[in-house]
Backbone as a ProteinNet text record, in pm:
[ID]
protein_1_A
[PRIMARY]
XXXXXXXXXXXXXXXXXXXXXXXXXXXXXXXXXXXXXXXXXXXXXXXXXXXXXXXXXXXXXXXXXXXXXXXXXXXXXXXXXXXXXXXXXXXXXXXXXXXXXXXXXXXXXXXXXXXXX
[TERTIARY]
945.4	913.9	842.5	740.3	676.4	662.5	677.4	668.9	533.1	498.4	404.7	400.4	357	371.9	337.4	425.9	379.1	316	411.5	373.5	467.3	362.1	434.2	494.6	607.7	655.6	698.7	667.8	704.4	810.7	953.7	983	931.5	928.2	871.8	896	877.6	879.6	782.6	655.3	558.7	428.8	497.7	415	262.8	202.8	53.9	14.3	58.3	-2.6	40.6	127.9	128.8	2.3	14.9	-99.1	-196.7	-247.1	-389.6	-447.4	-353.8	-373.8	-417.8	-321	-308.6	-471.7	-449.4	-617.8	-757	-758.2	-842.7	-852.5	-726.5	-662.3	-777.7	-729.2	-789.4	-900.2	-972.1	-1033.3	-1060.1	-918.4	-870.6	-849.8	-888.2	-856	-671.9	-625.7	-500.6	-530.4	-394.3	-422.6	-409.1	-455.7	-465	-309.2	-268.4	-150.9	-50.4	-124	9.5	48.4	169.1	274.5	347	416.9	463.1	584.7	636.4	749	731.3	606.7	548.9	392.3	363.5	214.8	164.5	94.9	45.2	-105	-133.7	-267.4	-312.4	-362	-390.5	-257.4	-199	-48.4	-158.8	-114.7	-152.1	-326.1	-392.2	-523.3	-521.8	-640.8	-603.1	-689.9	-588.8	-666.5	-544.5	-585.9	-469.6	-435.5	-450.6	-392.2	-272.8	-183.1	-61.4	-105.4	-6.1	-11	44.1	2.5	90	187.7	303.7	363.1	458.8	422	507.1	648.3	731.5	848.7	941.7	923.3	1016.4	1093.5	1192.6	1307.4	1398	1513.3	1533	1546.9	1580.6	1659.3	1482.6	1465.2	1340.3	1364.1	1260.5	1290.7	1384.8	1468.5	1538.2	1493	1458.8	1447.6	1332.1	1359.4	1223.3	1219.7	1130.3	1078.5	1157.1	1227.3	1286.6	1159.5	1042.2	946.5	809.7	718.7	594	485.9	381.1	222.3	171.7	90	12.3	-108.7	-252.1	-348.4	-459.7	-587	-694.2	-801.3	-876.4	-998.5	-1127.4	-1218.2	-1361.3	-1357.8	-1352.5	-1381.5	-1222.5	-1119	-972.1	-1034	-1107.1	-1093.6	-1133.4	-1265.4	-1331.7	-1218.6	-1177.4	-1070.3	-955.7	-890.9	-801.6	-849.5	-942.4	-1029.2	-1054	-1063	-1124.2	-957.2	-815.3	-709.7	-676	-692.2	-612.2	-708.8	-811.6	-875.3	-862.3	-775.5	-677.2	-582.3	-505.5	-364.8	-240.2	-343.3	-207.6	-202	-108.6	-58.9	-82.5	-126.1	-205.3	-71.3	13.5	102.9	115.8	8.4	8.3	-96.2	-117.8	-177.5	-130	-140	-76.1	-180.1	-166	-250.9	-183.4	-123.8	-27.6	-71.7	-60.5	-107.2	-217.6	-296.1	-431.4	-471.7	-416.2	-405.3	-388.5	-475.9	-467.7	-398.8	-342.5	-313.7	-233.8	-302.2	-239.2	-104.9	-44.4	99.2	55.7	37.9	33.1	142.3	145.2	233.7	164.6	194.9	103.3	157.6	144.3	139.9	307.1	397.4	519.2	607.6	550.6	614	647.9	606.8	606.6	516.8	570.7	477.1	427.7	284.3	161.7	122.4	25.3	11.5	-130	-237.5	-383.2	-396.6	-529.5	-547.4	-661.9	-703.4	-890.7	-849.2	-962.1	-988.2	-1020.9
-1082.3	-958.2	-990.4	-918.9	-955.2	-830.1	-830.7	-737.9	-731.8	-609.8	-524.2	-441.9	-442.3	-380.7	-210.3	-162.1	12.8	138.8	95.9	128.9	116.8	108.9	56.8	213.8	177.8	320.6	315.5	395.4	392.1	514.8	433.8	597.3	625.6	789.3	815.5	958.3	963.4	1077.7	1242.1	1133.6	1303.6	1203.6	1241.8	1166.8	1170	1305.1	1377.1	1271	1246.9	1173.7	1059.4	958.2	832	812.2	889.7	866.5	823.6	918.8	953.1	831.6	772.4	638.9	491.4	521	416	441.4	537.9	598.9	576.3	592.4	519.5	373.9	329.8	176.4	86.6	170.7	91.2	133.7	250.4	308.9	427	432.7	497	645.2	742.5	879.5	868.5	1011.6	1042	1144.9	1202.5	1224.9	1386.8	1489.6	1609.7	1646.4	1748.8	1820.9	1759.2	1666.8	1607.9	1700	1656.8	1749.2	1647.9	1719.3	1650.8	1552.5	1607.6	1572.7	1437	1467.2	1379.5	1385	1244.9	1208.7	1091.2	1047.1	958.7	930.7	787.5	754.1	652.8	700.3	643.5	645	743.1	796.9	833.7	743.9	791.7	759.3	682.7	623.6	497.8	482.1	393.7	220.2	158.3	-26.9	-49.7	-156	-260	-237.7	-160.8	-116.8	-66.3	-107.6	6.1	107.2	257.3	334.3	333.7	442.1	437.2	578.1	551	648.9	674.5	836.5	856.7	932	935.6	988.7	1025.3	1181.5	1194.4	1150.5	1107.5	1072.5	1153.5	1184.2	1238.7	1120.1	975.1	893.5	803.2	782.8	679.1	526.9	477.6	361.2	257.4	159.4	159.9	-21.4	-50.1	-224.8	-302.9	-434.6	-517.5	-493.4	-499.4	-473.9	-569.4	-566.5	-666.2	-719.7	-624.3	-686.2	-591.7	-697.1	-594.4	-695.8	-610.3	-612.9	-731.1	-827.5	-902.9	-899.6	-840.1	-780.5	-906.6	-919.3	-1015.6	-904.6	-1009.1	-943.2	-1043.2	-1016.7	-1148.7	-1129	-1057.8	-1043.2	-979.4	-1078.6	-1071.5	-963	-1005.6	-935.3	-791.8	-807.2	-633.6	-569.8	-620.8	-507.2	-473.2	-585.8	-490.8	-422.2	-438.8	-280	-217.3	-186.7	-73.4	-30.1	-108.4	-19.9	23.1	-103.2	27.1	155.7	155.5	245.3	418.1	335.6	451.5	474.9	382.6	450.9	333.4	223	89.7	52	-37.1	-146.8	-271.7	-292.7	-503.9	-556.5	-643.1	-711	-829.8	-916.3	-1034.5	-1115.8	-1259	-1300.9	-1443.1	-1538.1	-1620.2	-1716.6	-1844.6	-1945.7	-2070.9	-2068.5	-2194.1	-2258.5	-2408.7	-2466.3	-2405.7	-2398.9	-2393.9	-2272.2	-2161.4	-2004.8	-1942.4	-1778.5	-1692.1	-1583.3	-1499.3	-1396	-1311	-1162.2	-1071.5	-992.5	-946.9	-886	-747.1	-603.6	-488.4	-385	-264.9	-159.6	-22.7	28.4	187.5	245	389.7	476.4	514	466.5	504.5	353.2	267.6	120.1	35.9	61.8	-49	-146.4	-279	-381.3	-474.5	-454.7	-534.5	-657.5	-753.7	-839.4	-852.9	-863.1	-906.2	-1036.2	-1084.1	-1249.9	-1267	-1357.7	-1413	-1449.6	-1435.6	-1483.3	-1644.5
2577.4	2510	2378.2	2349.7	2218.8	2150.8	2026.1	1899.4	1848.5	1804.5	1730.8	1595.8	1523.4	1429.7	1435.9	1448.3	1451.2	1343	1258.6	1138.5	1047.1	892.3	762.2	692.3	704	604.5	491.8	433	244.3	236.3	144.6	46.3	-43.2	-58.8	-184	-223.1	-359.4	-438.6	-371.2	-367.9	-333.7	-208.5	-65.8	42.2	34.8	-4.6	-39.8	-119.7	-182.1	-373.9	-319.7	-266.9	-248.1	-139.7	-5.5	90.1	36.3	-80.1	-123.2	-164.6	-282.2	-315.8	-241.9	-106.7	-32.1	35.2	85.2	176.1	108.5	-21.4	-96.3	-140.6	-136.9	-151.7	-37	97.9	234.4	269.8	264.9	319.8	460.5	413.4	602.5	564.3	611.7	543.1	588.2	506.9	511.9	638.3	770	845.6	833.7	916.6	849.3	839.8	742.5	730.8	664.8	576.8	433.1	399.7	340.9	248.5	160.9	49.2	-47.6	39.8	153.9	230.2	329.1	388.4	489.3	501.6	513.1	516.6	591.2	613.8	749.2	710.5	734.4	789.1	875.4	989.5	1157.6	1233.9	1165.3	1313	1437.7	1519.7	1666.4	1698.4	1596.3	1595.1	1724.2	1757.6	1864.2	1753.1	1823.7	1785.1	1703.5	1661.5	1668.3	1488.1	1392.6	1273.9	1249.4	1237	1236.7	1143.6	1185.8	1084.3	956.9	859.9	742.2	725	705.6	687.5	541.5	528.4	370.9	382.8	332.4	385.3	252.7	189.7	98.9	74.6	-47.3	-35.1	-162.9	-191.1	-299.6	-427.2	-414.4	-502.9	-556.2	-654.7	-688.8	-666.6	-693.7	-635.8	-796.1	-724.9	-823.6	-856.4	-806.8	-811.1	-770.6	-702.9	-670.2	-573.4	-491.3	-360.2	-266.3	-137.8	-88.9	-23.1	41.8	103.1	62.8	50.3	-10.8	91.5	19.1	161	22.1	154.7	74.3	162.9	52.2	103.2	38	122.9	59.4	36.2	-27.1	-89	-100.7	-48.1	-108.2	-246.9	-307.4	-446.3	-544.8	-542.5	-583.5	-742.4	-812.8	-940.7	-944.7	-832.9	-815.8	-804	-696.6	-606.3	-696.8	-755.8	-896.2	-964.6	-1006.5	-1134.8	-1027.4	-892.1	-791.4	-773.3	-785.9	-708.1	-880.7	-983.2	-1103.6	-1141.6	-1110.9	-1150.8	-1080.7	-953	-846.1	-877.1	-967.7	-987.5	-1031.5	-960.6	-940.4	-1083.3	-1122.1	-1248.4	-1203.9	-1300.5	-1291.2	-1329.7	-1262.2	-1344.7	-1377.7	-1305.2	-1328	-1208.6	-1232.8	-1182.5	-1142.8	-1055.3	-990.7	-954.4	-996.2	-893.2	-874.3	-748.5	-699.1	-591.2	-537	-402.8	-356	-470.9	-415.3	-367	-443.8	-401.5	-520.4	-497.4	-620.9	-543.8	-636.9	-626.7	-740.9	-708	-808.5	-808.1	-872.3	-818.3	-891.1	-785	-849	-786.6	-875.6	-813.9	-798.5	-665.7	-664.3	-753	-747.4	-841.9	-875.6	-715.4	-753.3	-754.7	-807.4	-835.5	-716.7	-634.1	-494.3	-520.7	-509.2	-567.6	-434.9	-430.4	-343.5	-374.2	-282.9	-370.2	-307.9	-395	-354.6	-361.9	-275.6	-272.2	-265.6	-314.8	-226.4	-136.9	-21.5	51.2	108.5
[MASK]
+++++++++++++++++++++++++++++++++++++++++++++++++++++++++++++++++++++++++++++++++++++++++++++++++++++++++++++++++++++

């Protein structure tokens, strides 16, 4: 039996306003009929992307991420001034074993991590 990734789900405060971020983040529109409650982008799209899903929650987020997305980029520096300029926080920057990478948080503190390529 082999596993797939279906889709990435986020809690959150307001699903509309996190989507939005992320959808501009990737480039993938948000799917029609967000709400502050629930939101989606490529639910039910066909190819091999999982979807994204937003999912009210009443409690904020309270700590470190147990698991966060680590995303690349050809151009690691563009792409941080292109996501804070969306919403994210720069928090730092990393270069270990021969690897860079940035550590940011969307708009509701879930922390990502960008890389060169």
């Amino acid at each position: 039996m082999t596993l797939s990734v279906a889709h990435i789900t986020f809690d959150c405060r307001d699903a509309a306003t996190l989507s939005r971020f992320w959808s501009e983040a990737l480039g993938r529109p948000v799917d029609e009929g967000a709400q502050p409650f629930f939101a989606s982008i490529g639910f039910g799209a066909p190819g091999p992307e999982p979807a994204w899903l937003f999912l009210q929650v009443p409690e904020d987020k309270a700590a470190k991420n147990r698991m966060h997305l680590d995303l690349t980029a050809d151009d690691r520096p563009a792409e941080i001034a292109r996501l804070v300029a969306l919403g994210a926080t720069h928090v730092g920057d990393h270069d270990e074993w021969g690897h860079r990478w940035s550590v940011l948080r969307d708009p509701e503190g879930n922390e990502f991590c960008v890389a060169s390529r």
